[in-house]
matplotlib code that plots the C-alpha trace (Angstrom):
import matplotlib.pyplot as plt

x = [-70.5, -72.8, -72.0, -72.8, -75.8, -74.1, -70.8, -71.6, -68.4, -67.8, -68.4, -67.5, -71.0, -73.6, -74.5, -73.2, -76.1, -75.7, -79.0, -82.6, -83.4, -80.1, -78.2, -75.0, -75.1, -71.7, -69.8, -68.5, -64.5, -65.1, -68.0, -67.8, -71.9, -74.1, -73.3, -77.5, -79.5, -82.4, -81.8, -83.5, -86.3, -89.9, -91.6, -93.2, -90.1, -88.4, -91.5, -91.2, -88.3, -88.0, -90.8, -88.4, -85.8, -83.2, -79.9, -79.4, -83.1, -82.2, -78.2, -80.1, -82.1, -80.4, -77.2, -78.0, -81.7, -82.2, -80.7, -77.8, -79.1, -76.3, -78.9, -82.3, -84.6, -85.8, -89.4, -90.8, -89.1, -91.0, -94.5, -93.6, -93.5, -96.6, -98.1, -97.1, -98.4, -101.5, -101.5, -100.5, -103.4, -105.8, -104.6, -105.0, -108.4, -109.5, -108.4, -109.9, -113.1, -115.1, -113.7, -116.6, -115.1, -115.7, -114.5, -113.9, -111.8, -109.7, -109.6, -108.1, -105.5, -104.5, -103.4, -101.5, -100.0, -99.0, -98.0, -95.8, -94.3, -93.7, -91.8, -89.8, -89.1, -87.9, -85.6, -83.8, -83.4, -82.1, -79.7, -78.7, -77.6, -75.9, -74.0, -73.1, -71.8, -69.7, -69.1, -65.7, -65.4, -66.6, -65.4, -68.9, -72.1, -74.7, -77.6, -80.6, -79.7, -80.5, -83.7, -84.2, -83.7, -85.8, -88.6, -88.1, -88.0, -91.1, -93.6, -94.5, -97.5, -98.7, -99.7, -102.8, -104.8, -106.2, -108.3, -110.4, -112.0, -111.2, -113.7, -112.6, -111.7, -108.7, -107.2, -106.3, -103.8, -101.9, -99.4, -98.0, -97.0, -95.6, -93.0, -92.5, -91.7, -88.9, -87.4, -87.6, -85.7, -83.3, -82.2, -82.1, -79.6, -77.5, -77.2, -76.5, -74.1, -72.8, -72.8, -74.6, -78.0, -76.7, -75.7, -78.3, -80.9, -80.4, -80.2, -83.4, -84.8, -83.7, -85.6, -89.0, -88.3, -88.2, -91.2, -93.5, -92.5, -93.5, -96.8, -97.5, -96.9, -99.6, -102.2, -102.3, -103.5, -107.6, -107.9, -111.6, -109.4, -107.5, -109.7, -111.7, -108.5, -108.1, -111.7]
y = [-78.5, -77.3, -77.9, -76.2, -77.3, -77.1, -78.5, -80.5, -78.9, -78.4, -74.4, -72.7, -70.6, -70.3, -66.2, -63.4, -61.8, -58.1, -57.6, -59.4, -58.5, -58.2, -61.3, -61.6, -65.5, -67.5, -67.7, -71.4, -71.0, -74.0, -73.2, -69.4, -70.1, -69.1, -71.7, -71.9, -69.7, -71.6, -69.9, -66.9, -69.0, -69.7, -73.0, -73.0, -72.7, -75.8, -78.0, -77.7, -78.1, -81.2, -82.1, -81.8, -83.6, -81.2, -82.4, -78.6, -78.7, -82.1, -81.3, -77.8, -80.2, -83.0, -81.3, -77.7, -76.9, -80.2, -80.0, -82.5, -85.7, -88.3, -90.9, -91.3, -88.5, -85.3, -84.4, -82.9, -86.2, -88.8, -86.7, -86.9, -90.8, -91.4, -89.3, -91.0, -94.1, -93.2, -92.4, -96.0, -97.5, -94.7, -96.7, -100.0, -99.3, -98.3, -101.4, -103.7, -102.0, -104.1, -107.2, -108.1, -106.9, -108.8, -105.9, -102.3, -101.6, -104.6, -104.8, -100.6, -101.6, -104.2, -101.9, -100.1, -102.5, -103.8, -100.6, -99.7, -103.2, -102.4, -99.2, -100.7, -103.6, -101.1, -98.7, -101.8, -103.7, -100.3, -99.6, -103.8, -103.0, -99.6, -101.7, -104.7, -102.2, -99.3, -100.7, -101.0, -98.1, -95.3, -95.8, -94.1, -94.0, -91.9, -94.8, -92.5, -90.0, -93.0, -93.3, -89.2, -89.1, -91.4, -90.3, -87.1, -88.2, -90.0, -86.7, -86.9, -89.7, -86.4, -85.9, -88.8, -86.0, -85.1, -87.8, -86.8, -84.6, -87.9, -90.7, -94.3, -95.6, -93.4, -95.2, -97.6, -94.8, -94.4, -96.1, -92.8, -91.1, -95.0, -93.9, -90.5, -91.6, -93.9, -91.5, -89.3, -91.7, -92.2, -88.3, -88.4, -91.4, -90.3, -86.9, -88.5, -91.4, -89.2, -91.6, -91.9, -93.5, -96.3, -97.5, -96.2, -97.8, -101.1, -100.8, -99.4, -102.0, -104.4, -102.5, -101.8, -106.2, -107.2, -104.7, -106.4, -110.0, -109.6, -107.7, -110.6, -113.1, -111.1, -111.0, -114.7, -114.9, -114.7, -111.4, -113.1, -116.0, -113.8, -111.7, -114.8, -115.5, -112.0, -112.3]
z = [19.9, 17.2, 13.6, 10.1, 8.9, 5.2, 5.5, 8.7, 9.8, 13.7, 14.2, 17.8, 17.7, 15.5, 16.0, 18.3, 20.3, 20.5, 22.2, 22.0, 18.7, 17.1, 16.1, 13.6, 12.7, 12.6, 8.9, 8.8, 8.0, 6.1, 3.4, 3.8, 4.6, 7.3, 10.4, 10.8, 8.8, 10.5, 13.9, 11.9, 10.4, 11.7, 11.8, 8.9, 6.7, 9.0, 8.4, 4.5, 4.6, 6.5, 3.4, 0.9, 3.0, 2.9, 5.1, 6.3, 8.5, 10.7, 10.9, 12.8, 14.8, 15.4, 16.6, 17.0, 18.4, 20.6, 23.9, 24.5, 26.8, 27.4, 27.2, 26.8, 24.1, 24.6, 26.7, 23.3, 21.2, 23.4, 23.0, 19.3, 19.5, 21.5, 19.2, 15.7, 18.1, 18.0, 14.6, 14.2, 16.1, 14.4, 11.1, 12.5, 13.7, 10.4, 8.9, 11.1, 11.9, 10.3, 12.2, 15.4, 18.6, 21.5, 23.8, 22.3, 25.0, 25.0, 21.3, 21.2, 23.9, 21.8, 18.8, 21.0, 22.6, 18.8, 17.2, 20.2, 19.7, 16.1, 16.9, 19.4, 17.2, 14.2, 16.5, 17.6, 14.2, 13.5, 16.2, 15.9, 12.3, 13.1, 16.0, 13.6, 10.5, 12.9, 16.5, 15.1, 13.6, 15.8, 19.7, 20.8, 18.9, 20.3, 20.0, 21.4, 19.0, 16.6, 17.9, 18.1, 14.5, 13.3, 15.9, 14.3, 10.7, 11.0, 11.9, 8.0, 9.6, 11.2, 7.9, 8.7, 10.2, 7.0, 6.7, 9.5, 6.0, 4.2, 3.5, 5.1, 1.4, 1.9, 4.3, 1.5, -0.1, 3.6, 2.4, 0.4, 4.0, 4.5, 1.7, 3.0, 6.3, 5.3, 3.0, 5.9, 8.0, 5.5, 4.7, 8.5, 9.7, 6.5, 8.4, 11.7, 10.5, 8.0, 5.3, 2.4, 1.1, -0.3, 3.2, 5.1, 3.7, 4.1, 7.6, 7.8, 5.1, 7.6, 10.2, 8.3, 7.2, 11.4, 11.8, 9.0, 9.7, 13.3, 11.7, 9.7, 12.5, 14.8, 11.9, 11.3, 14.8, 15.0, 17.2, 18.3, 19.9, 21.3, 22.8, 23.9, 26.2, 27.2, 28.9]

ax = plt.figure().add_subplot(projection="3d")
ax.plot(x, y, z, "-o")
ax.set_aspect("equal")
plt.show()
């Protein structure tokens, strides 16, 4: 069922269609507000908005634009997470580019193979900690839709492409969308949870915490040695 995106309210529709190009949206009986004014908006107004982390724009996502999926995320979520993958191992490769590489190759897959680690290791820190704090207070909890929102929350690295104009000494300054991003995260699993930032974010401290102490394990390995072994 979709919801308000003001009150977060249950609503029974969001508009009446009287034809293609004539729509009345829903009032919420609740807020005496427009169920979704979003339905109305273009892109562009979504994507600043989800900028300046408004609750309204991922409530309209999140429970009223994505399809339903029992389990599981979304076709267009999952190309959203290989992509901020890759923006991961763009970032990685930047870093280390300076470090000999045995096998250019080898030495990309390896990223990869780290920063989808990472991610996986964050969601299920996440989820662990959602689990731990509400297992006993909510019969269900939609655990993808966990993942979906922070998948979501996270397209702020898509903001990386910029320094393609950049000069490499920028890459010391990524760390900017790295705050972005987790404020991102946190509007977002406050609008899923329903709760508020004081207890979302530790749970996704704890997350970003597991992600950087297995980051810091991996980097006190030599990646020569390694790749040595690989070959």
């Amino acid at each position: 069922m979709p919801i308000c995106v003001e009150c977060g309210k249950p609503v029974p529709s969001l508009y009446t269609e009287y034809s293609k190009q004539n729509i009345q949206l829903y009032v919420c009986n609740y807020c005496n507000n427009f169920a979704d004014q979003y339905i109305e908006h273009d892109y562009v107004i979504i994507f600043m908005d989800l900028l300046l982390h408004k609750k309204q724009v991922y409530r309209h996502i999140l429970f009223n634009q994505l399809d339903y999926v029992d389990s599981g995320v979304q076709p267009a979520v999952k190309k959203l997470a290989i992509l901020l993958i890759l923006f991961d191992v763009y970032i990685k490769w930047l870093k280390l580019e300076n470090i000999p590489k045995i096998h250019v190759l080898m030495h990309y897959f390896y990223i990869l193979l780290i920063c989808t680690i990472e991610l996986c290791i964050f969601h299920a820190s996440v989820r662990f900690m959602i689990w731990l704090i509400y297992s006993r207070k909510y019969e269900i909890i939609k655990y993808n839709y966990v993942t979906i929102a922070l998948i979501i929350s996270s397209f702020s690295k898509l903001l990386l492409i910029l320094m393609v104009i950049w000069s490499y000494d920028g890459i010391n300054y990524s760390w900017y969308i790295d705050i972005i991003v987790f404020t991102s995260n946190v509007e977002a699993l406050s609008v899923f949870l329903d709760e508020s930032y004081i207890k979302t974010i530790p749970i996704l401290l704890f997350g970003v915490l597991m992600r950087t102490f297995f980051s810091y394990t991996i980097h006190k390995f030599d990646y020569n040695n390694i790749y040595g072994i690989m070959n």
